[in-house]
C-alpha positions in Angstrom: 0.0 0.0 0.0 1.5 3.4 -0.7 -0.2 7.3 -0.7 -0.1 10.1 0.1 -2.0 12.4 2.6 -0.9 16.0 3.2 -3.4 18.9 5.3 -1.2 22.0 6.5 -4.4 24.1 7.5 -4.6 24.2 11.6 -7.7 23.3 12.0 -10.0 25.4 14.6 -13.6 23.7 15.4 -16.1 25.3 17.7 -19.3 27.4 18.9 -18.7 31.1 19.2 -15.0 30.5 18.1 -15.1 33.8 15.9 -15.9 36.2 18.8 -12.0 35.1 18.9 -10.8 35.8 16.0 -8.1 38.8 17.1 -6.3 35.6 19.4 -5.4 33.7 15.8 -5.1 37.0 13.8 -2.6 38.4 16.0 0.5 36.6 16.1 0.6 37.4 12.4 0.4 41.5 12.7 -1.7 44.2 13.4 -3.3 45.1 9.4 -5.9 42.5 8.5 -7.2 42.4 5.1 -10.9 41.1 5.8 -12.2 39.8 2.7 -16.3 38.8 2.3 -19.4 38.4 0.2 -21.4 41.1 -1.2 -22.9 42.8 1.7 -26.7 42.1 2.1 -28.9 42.3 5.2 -28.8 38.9 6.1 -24.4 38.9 6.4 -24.5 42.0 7.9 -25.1 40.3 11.6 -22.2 37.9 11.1 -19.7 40.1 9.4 -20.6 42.3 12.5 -19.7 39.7 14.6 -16.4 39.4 13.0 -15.5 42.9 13.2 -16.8 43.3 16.7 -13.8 40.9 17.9 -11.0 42.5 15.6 -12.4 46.3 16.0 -10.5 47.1 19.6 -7.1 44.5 18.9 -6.1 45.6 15.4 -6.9 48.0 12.0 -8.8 46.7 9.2 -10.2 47.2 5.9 -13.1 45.7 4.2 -13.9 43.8 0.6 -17.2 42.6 0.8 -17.6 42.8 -2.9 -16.9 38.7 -3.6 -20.0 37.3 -6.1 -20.7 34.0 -6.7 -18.8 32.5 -9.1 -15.7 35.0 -8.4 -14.1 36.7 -11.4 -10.6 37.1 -12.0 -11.8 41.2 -12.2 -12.8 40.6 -8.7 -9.4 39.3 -7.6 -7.8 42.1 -9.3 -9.8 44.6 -7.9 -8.9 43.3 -4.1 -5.6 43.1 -5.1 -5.3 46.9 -5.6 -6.7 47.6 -2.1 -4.8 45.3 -1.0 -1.5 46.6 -2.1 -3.0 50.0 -1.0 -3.4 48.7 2.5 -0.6 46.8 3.1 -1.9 43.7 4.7 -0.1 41.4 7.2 -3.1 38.8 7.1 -6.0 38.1 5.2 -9.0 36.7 6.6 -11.8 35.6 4.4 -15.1 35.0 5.5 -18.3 33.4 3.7 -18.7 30.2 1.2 -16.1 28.6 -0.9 -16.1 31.7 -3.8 -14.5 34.3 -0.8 -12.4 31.6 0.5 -11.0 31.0 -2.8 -10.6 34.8 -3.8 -8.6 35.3 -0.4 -6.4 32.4 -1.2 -5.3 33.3 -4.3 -5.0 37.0 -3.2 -2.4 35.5 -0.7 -0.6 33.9 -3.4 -0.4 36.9 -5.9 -0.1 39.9 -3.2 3.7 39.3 -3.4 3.8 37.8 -6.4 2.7 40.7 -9.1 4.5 39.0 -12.2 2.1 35.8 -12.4 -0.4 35.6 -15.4 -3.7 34.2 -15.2 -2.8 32.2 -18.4 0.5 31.5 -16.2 -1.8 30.2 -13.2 -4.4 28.3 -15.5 -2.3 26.5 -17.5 0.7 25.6 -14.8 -1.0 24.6 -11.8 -3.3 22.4 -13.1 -3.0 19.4 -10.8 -3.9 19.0 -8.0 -1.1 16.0 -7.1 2.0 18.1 -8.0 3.8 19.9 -6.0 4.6 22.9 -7.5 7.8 25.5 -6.7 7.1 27.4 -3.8 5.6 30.5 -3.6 7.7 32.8 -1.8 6.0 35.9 0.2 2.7 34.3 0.5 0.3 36.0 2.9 -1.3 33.8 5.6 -4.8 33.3 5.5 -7.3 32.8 8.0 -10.8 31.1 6.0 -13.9 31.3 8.3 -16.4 29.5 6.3 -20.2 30.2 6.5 -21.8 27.2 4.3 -20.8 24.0 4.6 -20.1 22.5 1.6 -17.7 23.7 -0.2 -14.1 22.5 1.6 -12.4 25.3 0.2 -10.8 25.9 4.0 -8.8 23.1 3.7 -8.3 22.5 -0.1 -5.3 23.7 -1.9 -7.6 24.5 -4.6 -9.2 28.0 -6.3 -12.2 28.4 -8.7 -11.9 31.6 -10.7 -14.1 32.3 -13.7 -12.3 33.4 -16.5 -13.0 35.7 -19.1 -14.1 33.5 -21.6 -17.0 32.8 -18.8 -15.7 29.7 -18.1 -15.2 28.5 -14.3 -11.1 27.5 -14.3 -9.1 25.7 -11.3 -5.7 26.3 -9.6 -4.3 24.5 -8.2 -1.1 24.8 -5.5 0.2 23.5 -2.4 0.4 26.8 -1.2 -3.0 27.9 -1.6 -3.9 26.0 1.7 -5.1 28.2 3.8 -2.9 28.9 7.2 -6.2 28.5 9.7 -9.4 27.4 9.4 -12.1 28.4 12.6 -14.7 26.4 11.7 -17.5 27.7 14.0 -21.2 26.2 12.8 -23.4 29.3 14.6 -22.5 31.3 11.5 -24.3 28.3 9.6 -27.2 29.1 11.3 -28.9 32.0 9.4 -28.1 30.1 5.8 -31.2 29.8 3.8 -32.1 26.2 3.4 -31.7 26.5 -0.5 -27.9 27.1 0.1 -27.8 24.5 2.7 -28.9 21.6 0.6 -26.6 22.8 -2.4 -23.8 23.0 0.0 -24.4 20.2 1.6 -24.9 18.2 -1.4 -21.6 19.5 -3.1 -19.6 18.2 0.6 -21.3 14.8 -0.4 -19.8 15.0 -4.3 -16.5 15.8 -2.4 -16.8 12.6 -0.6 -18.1 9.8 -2.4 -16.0 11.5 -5.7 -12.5 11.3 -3.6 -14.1 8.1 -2.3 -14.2 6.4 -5.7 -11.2 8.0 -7.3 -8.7 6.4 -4.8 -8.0 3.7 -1.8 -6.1 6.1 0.2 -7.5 4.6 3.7 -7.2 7.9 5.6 -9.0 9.7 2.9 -11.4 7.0 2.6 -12.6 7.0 6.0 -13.0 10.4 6.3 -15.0 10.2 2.8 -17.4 7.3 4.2 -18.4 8.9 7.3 -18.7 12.5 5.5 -21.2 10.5 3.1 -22.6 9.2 6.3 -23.2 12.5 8.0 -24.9 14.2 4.9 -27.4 11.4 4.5 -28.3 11.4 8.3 -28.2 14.9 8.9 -29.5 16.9 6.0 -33.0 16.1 5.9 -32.7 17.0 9.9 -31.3 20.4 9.4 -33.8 21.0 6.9 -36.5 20.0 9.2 -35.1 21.3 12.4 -32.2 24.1 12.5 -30.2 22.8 15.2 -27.0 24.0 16.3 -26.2 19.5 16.4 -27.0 19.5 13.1 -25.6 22.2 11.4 -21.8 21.2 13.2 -22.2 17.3 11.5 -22.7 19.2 8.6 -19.7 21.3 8.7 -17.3 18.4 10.1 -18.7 16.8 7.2 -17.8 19.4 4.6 -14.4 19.4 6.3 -14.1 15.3 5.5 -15.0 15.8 2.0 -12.2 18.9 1.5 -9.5 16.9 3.0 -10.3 13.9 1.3 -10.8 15.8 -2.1 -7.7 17.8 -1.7 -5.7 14.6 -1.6 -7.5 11.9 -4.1 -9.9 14.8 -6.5 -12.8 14.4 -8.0 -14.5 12.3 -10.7 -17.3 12.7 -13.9 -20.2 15.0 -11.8 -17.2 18.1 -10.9 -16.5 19.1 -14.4 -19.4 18.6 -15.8 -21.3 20.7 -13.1 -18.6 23.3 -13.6 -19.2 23.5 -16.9 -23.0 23.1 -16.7 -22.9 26.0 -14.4 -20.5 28.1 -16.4 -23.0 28.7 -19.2 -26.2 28.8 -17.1 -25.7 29.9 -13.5 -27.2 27.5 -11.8 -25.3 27.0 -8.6 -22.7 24.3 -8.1 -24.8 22.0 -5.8 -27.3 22.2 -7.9 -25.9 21.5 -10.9 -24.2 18.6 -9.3 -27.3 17.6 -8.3 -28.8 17.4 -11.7 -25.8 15.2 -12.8 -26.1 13.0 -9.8 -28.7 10.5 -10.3 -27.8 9.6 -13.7 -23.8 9.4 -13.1 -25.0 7.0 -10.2 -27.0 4.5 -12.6 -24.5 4.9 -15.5 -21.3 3.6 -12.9 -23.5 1.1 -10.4 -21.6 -1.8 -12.4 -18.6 -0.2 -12.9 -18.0 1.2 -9.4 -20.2 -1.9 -7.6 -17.4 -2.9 -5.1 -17.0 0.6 -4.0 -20.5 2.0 -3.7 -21.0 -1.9 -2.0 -18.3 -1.0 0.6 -20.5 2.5 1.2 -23.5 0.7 1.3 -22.2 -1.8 4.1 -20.4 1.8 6.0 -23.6 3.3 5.6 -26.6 0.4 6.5 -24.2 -2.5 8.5 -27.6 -4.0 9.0 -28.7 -4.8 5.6 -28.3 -7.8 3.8 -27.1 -8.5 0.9 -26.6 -11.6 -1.2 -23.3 -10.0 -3.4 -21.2 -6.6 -4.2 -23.9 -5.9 -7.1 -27.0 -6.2 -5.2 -25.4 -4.0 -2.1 -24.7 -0.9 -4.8 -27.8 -1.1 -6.1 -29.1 -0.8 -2.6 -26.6 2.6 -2.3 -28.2 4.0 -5.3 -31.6 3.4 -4.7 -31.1 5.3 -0.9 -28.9 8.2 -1.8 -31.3 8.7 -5.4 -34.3 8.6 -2.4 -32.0 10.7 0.0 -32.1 13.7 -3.1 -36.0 13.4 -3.2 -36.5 13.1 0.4 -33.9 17.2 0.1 -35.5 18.3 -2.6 -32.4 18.3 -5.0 -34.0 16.0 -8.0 -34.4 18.4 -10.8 -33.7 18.2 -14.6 -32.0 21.5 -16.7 -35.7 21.8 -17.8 -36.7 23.7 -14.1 -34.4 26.4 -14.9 -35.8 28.1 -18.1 -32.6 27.4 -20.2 -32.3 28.2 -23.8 -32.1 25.1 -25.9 -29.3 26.9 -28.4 -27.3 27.2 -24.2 -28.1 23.4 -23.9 -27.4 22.3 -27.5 -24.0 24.2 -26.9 -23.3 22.6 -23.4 -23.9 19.2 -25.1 -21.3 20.1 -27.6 -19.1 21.9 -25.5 -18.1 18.7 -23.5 -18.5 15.9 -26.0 -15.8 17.8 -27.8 -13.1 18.2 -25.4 -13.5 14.5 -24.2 -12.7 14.6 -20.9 -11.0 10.8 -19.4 -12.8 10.2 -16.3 -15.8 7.7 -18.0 -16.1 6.4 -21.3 -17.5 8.2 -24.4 -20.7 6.5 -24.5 -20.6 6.6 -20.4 -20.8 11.0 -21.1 -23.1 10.6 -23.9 -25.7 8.7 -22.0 -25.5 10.8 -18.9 -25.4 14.4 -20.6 -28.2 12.7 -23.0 -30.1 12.3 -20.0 -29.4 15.4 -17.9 -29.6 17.8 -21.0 -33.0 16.5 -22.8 -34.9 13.6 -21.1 -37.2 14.3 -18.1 -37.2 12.5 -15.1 
């Protein structure tokens, strides 16, 4: 047996653990960077929060300017008032798009001369290690969804200009700390929590199938296992309980993810959501069901070792009959959430579908066969349910 495991981000878990925040921020200097969302009346409470602890211990300055789907316009743009500021930390707070601006703010702040074609096309992988970046700002990530596992991920999704969402990858782009502290999880909408959620799960069982890196694996199978239990709770009941096995979870499926990647549903949601901005859990969620079906034989032994993690007091009479049973639970887990839906629900163009089709049968990507991507896409992009 041989891997690899490697997670450099110091890990901070907790309630209340941002009313904190000027204890981590401080051994790295006085000037904090804070970078969020775009402000709206439902963040205001928590980035208040976050100031609040900061406001008498050191001097900051704001970016709450961070969409969804970051640009690399946006980056820029915080990169000038960074350079104007003169940082000695960044911390960013919200879902995976802020995390991922603030890391690669970190990783350009000192290091003016990179390209984005540069970064696009020379840290594409996310098992290299690449030369080191020197003069890299620390970050601090506070997440507020869980889903996304960008706070412990050496991994950034910037949307080009071509529209397109692009990944880069570095082993520098870790973050330095991550407080993970589930009260800010609290006031999330339950449409983001279910996306979320559901893109921690892709994380998992994605990282889960890609590799047999045991550590990776077991963090994989019980992230898998927390989603399934404790989604349809927290979107019953919002409970503090529920909401932190959701964010442990989302930590699982980063670490895991970070070390073994993903599979199929990651690109094509990327690109799915590149050209029709449906959200990133959702649009794995539309791929979901179908890449499940398509890879039940192919992938039996592995979604029969989930099914046994998951349901240790089921029967079943072989490997085949036990992914099946994984399937038909986790297909019945997205109806139970509300998270089955076809491209149809979302008033798409047909010329944006017809292009999607092309877009991807074109470039070919390796992770399933040919026919494997034509039957799913066929599926996804013009059958109903």
């Amino acid at each position: 047996m041989e891997f690899v495991n490697y997670q450099p981000t110091k890990i901070i878990f907790g309630e209340n653990k941002v009313e904190a925040l000027h204890k981590y921020v401080l051994p790295y200097g006085k000037k904090v960077f804070i970078i969020g969302p775009i402000l709206c009346d439902p963040l205001k409470p928590l980035l208040s929060r976050l100031e609040k602890s900061l406001i008498n211990e050191v001097s900051f300055h704001t970016f709450y300017e961070v969409e969804s789907n970051p640009s690399i316009n946006t980056v820029e743009a915080a990169l000038t008032k960074m350079r104007d500021f003169k940082p000695d930390i960044i911390v960013g707070i919200g879902g995976g798009s802020v995390i991922d601006v603030s890391k690669i703010c970190s990783f350009l702040y000192n290091n003016p001369n990179y390209t984005w074609n540069y970064l696009f096309s020379t840290f594409d992988d996310f098992r290299t290690s690449y030369e080191e970046i020197r003069n890299k700002l620390p970050v601090i990530a506070i997440p507020t969804t869980s889903g996304t596992g960008s706070q412990c991920t050496q991994a950034c999704v910037i949307t080009d200009n071509d529209k397109l969402k692009k990944t880069i990858f570095h082993q520098n782009l870790y973050p330095t700390l991550a407080i993970l502290d589930p009260t800010l999880t609290l006031s999330l909408p339950l449409s983001i929590t279910k996306a979320t959620a559901f893109d921690a799960f892709s994380h998992c069982i994605e990282s889960f199938l890609r590799t047999s890196n045991p550590l990776c694996n077991l963090y994989a199978k019980e992230g898998i296992k927390k989603i399934v239990h404790n989604l349809p709770l927290v979107l019953k009941s919002n409970d503090i309980k529920y909401r932190a096995e959701l964010m442990i979870s989302d930590t699982f499926g980063g670490i895991s993810l970070s070390n073994c990647g993903a599979m199929l549903p990651h690109p094509l949601s990327e690109i799915i959501g590149s050209y029709t901005n449906i959200c990133h859990g959702e649009a794995l969620a539309l791929v979901y069901p179908s890449f499940l079906i398509n890879t039940t034989k192919k992938y039996s032994e592995k979604y029969a070792e989930l099914s046994r993690y998951l349901f240790p007091t089921e029967i079943f009479s072989n490997d085949l009959d036990a992914a099946n049973f994984f399937v038909k639970t986790i297909i019945a887990f997205m109806h139970e959430c509300n998270l089955v839906k076809h491209i149809s629900d979302y008033n798409i163009e047909q010329e944006t579908i017809d292009w999607i089709y092309k877009f991807i049968t074109d470039i070919h990507l390796p992770m399933e066969s040919p026919e494997t991507i034509n039957t799913i896409l066929n599926e996804i992009l013009y059958k109903g349910d």
